[in-house]
Structures are given as structure tokens and as C-alpha cells.
N, CA, C and O atoms as a CHARMM CRD file, in Angstrom:
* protein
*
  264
    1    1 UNK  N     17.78000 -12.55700 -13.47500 PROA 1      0.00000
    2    1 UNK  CA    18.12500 -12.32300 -12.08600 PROA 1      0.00000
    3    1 UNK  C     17.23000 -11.25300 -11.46300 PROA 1      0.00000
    4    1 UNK  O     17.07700 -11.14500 -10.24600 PROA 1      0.00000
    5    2 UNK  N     16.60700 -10.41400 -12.43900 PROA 2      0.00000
    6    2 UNK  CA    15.63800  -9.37100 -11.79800 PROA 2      0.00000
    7    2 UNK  C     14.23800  -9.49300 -11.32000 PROA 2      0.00000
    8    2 UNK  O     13.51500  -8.61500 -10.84900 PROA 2      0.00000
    9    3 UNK  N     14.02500 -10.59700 -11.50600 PROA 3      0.00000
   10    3 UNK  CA    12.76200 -11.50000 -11.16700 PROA 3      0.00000
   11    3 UNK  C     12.98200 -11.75600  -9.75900 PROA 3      0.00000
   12    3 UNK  O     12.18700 -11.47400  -8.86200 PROA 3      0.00000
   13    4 UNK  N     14.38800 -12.44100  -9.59000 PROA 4      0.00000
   14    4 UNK  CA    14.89800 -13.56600  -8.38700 PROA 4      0.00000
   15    4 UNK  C     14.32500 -13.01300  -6.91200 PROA 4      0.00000
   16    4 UNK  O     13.93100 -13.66300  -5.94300 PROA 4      0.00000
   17    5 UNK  N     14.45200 -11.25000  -7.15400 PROA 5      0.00000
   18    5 UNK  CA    14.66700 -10.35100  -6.19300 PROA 5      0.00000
   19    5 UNK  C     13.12100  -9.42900  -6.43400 PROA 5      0.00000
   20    5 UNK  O     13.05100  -8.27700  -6.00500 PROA 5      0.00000
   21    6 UNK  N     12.50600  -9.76600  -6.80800 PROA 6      0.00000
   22    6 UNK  CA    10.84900  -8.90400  -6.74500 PROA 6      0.00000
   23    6 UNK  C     10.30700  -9.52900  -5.76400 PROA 6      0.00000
   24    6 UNK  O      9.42700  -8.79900  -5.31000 PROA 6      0.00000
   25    7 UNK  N     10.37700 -10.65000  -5.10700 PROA 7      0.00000
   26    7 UNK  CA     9.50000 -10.93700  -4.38300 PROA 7      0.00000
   27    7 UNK  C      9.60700 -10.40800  -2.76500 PROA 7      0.00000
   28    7 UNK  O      8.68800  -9.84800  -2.16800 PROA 7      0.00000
   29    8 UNK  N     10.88700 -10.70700  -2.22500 PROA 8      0.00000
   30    8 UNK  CA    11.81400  -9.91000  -1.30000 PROA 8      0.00000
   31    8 UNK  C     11.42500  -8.26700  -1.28300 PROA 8      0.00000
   32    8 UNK  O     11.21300  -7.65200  -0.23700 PROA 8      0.00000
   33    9 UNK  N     11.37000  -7.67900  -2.60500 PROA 9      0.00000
   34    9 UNK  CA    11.50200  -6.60000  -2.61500 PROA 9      0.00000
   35    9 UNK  C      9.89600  -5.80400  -1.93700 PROA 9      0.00000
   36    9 UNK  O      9.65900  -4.89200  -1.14400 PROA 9      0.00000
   37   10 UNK  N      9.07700  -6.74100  -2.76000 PROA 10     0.00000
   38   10 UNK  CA     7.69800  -6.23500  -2.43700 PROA 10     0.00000
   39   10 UNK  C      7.14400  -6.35600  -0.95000 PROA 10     0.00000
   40   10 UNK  O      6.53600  -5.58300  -0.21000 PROA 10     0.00000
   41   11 UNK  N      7.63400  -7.71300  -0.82900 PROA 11     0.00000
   42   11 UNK  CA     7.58900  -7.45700   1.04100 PROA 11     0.00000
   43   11 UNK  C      8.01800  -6.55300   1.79500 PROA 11     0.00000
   44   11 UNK  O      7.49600  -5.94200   2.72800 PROA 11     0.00000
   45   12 UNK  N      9.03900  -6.50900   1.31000 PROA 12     0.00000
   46   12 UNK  CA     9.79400  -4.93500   1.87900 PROA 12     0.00000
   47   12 UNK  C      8.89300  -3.92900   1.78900 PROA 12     0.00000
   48   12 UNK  O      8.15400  -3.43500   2.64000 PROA 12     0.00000
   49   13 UNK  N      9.04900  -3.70300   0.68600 PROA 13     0.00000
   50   13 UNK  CA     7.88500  -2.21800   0.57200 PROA 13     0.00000
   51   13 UNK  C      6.45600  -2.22600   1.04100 PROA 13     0.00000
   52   13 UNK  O      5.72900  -1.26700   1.29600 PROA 13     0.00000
   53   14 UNK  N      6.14300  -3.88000   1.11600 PROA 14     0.00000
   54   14 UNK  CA     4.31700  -3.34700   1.59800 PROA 14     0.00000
   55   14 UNK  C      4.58600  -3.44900   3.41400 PROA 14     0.00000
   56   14 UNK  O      3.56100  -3.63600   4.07000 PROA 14     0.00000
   57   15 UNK  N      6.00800  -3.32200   4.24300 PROA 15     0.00000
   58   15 UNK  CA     5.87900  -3.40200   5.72100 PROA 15     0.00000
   59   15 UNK  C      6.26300  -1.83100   5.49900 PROA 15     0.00000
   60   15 UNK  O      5.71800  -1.02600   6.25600 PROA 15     0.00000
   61   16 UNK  N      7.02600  -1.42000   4.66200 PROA 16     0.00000
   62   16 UNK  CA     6.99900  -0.08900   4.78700 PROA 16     0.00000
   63   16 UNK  C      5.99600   1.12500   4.40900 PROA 16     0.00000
   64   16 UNK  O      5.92600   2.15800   5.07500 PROA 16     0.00000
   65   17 UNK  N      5.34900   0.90000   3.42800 PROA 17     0.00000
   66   17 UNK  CA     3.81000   1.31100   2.54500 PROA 17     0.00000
   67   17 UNK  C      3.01400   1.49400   4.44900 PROA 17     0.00000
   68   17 UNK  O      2.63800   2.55600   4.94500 PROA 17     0.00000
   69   18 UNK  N      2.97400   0.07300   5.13500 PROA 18     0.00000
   70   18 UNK  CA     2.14200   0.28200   5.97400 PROA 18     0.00000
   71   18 UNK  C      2.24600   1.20600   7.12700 PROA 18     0.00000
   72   18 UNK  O      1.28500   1.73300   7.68800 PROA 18     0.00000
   73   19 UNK  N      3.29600   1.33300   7.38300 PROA 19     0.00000
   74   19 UNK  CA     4.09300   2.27500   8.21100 PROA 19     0.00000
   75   19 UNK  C      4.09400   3.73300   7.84600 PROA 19     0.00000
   76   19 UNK  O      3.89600   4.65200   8.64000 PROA 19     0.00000
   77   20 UNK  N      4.32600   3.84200   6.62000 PROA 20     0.00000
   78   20 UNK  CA     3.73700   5.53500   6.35300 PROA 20     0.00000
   79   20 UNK  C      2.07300   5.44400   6.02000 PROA 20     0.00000
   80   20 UNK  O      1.43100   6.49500   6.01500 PROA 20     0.00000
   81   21 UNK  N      1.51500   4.37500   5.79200 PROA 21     0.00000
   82   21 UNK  CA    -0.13200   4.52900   6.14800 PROA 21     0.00000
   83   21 UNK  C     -0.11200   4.66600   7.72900 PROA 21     0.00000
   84   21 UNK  O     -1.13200   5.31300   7.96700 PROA 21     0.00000
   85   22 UNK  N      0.35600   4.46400   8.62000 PROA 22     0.00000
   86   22 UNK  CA     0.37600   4.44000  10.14500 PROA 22     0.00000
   87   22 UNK  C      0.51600   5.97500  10.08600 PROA 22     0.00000
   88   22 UNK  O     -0.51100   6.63900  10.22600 PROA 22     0.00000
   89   23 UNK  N      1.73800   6.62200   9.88300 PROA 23     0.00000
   90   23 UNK  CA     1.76100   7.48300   9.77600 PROA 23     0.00000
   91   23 UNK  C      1.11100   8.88400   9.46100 PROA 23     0.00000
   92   23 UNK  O      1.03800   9.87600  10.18700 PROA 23     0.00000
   93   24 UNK  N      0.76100   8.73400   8.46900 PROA 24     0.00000
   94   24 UNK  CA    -0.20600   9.43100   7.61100 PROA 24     0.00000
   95   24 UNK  C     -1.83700   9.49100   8.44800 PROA 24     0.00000
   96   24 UNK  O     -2.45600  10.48800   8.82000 PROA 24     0.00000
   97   25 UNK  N     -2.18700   8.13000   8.54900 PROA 25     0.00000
   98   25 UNK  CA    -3.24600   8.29400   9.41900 PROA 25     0.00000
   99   25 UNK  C     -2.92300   8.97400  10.83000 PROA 25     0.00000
  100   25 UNK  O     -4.00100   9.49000  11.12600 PROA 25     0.00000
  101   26 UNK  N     -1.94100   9.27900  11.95000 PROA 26     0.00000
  102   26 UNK  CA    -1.64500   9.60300  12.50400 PROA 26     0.00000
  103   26 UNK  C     -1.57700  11.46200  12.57700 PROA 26     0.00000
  104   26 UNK  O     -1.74200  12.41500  13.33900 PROA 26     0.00000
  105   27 UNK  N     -1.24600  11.13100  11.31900 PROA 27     0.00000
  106   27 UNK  CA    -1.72800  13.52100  10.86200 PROA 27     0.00000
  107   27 UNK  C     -2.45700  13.86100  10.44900 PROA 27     0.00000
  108   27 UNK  O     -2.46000  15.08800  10.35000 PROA 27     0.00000
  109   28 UNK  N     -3.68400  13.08500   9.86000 PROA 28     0.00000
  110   28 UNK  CA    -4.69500  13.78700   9.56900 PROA 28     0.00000
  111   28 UNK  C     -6.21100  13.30800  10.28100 PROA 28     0.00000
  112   28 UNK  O     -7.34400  13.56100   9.87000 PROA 28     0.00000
  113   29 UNK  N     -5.73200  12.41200  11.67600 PROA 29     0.00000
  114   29 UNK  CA    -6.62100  11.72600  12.33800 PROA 29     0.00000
  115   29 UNK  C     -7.79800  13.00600  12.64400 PROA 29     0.00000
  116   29 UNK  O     -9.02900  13.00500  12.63100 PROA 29     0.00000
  117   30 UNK  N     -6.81100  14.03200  12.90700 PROA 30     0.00000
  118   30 UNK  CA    -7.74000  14.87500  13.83900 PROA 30     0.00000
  119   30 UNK  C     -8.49300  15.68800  12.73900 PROA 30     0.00000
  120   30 UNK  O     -9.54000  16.28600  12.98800 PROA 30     0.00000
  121   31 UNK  N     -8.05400  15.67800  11.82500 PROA 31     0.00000
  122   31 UNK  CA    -9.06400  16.43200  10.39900 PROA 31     0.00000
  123   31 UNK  C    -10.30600  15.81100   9.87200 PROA 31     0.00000
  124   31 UNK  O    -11.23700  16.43200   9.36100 PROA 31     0.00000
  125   32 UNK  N    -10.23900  14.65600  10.02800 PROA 32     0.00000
  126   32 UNK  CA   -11.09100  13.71500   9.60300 PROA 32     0.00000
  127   32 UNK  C    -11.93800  13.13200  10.55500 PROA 32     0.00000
  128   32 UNK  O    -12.97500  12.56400  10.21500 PROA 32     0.00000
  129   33 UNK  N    -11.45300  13.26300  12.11600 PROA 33     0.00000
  130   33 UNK  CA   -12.41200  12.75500  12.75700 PROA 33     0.00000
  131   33 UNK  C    -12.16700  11.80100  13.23500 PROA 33     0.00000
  132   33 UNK  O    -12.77400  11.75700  14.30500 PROA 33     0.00000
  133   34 UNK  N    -11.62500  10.97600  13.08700 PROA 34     0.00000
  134   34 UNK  CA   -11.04300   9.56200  13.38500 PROA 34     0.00000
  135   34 UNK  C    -10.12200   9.26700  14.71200 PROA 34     0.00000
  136   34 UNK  O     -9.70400  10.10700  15.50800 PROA 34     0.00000
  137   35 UNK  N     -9.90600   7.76000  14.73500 PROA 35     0.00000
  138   35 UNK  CA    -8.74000   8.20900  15.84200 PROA 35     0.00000
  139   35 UNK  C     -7.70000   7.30800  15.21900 PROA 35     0.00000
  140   35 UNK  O     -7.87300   6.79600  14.11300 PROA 35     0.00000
  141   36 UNK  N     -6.56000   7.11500  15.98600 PROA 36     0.00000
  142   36 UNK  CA    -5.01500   6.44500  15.51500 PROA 36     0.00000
  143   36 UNK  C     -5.53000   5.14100  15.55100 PROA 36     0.00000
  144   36 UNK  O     -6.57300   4.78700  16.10100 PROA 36     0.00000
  145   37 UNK  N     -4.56600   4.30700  14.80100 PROA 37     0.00000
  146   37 UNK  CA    -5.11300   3.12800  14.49500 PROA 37     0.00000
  147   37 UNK  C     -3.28500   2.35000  14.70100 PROA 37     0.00000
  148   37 UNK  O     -2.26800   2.92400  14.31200 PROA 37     0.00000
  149   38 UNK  N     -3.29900   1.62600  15.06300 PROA 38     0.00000
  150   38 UNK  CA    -2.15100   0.55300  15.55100 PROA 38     0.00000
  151   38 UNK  C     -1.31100   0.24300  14.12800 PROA 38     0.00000
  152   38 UNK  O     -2.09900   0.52200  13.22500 PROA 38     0.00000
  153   39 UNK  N     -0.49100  -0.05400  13.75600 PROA 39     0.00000
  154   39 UNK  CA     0.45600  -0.66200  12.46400 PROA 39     0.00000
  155   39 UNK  C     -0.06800  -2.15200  11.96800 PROA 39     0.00000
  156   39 UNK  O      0.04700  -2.71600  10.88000 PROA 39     0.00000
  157   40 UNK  N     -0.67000  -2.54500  13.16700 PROA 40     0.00000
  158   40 UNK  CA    -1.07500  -4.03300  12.70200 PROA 40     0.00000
  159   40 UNK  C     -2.78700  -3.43700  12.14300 PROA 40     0.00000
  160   40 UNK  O     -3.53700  -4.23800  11.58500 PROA 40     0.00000
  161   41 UNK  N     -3.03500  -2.60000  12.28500 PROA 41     0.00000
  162   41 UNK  CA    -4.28300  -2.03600  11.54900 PROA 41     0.00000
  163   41 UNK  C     -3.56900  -1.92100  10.08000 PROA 41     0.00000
  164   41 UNK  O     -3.82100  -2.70400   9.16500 PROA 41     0.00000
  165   42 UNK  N     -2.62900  -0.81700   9.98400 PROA 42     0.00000
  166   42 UNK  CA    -1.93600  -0.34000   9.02000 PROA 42     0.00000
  167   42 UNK  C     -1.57700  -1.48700   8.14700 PROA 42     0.00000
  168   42 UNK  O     -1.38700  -1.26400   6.95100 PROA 42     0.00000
  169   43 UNK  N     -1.44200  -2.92700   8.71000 PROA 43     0.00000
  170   43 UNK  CA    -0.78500  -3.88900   7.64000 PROA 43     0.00000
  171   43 UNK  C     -2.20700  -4.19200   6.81300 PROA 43     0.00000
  172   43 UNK  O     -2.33400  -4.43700   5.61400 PROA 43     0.00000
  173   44 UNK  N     -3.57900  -4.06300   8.19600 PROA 44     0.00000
  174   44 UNK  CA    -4.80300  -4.84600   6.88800 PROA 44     0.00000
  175   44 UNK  C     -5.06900  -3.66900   6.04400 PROA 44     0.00000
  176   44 UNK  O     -5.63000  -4.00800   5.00300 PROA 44     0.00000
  177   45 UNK  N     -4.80300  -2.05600   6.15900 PROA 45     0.00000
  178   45 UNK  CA    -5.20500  -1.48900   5.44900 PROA 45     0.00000
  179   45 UNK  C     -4.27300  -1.33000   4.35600 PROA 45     0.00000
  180   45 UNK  O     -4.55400  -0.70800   3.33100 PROA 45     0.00000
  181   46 UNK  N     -3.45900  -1.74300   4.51700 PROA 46     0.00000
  182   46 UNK  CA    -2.38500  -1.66800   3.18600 PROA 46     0.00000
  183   46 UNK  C     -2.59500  -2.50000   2.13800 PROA 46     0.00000
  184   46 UNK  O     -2.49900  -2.15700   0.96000 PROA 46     0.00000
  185   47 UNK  N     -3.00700  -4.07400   2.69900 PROA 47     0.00000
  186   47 UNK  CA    -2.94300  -5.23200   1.97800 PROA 47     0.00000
  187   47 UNK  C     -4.05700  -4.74500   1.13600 PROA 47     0.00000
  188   47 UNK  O     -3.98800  -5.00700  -0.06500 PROA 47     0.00000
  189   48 UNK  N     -5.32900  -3.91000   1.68500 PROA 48     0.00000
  190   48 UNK  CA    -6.77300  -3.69600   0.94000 PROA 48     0.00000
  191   48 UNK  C     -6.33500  -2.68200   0.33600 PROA 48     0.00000
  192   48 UNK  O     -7.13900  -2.32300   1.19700 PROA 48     0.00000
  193   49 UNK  N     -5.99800  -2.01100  -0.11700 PROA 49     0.00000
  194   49 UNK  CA    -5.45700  -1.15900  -0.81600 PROA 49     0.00000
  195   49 UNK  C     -4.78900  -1.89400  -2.23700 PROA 49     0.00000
  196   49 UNK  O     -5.26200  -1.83600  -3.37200 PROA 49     0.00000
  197   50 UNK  N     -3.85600  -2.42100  -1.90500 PROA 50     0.00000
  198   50 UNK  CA    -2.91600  -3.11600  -2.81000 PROA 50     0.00000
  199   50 UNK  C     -3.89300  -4.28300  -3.44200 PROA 50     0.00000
  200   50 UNK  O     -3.77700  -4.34900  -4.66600 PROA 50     0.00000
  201   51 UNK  N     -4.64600  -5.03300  -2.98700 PROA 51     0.00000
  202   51 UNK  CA    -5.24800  -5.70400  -3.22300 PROA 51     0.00000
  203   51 UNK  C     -6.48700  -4.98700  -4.82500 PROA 51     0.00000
  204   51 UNK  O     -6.65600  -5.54400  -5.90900 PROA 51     0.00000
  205   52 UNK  N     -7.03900  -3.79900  -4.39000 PROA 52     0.00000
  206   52 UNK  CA    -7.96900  -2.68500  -4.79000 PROA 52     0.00000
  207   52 UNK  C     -7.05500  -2.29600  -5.93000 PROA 52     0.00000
  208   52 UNK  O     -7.58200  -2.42900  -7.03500 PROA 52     0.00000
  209   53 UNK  N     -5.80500  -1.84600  -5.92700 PROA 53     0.00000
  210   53 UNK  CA    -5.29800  -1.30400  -6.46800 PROA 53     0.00000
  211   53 UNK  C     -4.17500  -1.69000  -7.62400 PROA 53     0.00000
  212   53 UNK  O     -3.70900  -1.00400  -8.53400 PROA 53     0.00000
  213   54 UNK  N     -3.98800  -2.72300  -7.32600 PROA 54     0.00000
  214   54 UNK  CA    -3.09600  -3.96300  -8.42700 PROA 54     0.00000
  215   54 UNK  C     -3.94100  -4.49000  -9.56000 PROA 54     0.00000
  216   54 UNK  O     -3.29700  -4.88400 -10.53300 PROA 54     0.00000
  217   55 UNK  N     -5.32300  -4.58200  -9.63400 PROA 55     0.00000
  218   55 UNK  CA    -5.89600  -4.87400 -10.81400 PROA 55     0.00000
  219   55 UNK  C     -5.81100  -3.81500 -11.47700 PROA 55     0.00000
  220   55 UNK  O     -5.13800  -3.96800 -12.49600 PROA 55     0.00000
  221   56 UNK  N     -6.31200  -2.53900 -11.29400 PROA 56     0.00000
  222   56 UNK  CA    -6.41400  -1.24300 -12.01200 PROA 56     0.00000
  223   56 UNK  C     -5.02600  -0.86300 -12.67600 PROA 56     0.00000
  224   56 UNK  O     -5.09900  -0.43400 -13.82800 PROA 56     0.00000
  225   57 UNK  N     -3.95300  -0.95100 -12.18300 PROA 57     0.00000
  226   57 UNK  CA    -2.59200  -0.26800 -12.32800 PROA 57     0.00000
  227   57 UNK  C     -2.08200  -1.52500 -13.75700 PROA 57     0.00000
  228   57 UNK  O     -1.37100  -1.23100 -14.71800 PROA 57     0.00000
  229   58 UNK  N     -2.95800  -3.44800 -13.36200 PROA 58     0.00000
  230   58 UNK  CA    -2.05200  -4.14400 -14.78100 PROA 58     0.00000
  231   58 UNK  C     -3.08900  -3.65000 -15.15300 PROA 58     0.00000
  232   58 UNK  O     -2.69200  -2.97600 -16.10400 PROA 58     0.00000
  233   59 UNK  N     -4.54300  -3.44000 -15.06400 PROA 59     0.00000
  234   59 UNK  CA    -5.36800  -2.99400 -16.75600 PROA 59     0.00000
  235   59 UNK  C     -4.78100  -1.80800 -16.88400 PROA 59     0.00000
  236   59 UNK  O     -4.49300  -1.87300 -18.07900 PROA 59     0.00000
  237   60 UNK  N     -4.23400  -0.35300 -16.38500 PROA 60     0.00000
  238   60 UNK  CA    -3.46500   0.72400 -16.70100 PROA 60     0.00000
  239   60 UNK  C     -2.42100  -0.05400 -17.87700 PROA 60     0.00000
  240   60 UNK  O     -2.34900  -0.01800 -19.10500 PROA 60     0.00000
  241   61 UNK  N     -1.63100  -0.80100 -16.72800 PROA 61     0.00000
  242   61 UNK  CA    -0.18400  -1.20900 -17.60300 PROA 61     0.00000
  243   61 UNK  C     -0.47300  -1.88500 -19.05300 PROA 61     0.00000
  244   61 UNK  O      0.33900  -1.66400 -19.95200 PROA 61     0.00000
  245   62 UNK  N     -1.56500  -2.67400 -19.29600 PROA 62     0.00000
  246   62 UNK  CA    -1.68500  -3.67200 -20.23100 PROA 62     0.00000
  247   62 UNK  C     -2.29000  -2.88100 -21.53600 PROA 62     0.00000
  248   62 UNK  O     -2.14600  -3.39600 -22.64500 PROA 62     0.00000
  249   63 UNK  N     -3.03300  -1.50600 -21.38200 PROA 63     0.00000
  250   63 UNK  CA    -3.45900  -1.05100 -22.61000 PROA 63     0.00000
  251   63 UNK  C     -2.14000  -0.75200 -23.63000 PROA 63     0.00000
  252   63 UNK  O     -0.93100  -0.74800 -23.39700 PROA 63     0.00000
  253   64 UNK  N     -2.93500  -0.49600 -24.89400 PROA 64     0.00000
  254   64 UNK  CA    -1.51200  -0.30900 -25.80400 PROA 64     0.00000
  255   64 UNK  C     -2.39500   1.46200 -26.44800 PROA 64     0.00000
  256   64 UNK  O     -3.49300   1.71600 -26.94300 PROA 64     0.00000
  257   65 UNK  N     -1.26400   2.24100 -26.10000 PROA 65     0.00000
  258   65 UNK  CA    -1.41300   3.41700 -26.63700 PROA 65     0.00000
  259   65 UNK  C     -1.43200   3.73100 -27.80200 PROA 65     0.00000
  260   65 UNK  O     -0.24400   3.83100 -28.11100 PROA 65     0.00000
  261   66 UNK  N     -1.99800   3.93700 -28.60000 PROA 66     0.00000
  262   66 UNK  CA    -1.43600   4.70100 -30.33000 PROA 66     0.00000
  263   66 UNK  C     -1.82500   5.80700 -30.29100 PROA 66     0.00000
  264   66 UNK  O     -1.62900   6.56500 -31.24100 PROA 66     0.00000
């Protein structure tokens, strides 16, 4: 049954992931130089992220420690 509900779940979290990337870019716009960027920005920069970042985390997950 814990399967049933990962997929639901992850959607959830990557509209929210993007929203504190909205965010986030929003406080340090002016440190960096940049300017604010819209949420529908925030969704492609999330997806590239996750995208970037999901291979690295299963080769993380998949090594075997001794």
C-alpha cells in the first residue's frame, strides 16, 4: 500500500519544492544580481534540478557500505 501513494505524494512535493525555489529566489535575488522569476519559472527550475539530481542520490542510495 506504500507504493499506491508515492506517486501523489511526489507531485505534491515537487509543486511545493517549486514554491520555496520561488521563494528562495525571491531573497537572495538582490545578492546575486538577478531578478524574480514567476513560479511557472520555479516549476522548470525545479523539474531541472530533480531531474540533475535523482540519478546522483539512486547511485548515492545503491552503493553498499562495508
Amino acid at each position: 500500500m506504500r507504493g499506491y501513494f508515492a506517486i501523489p505524494t511526489a507531485g505534491g512535493l515537487y509543486f511545493v519544492s517549486a514554491w520555496f525555489v520561488m521563494l528562495f529566489g525571491g531573497v537572495v535575488a538582490d545578492e546575486l544580481g538577478i531578478s524574480t522569476y514567476s513560479y511557472g519559472t520555479a516549476l522548470i527550475l525545479t523539474i531541472a534540478m530533480w531531474l540533475a539530481v535523482a540519478p546522483l542520490a539512486a547511485a548515492a542510495g545503491g552503493r553498499k557500505r562495508s
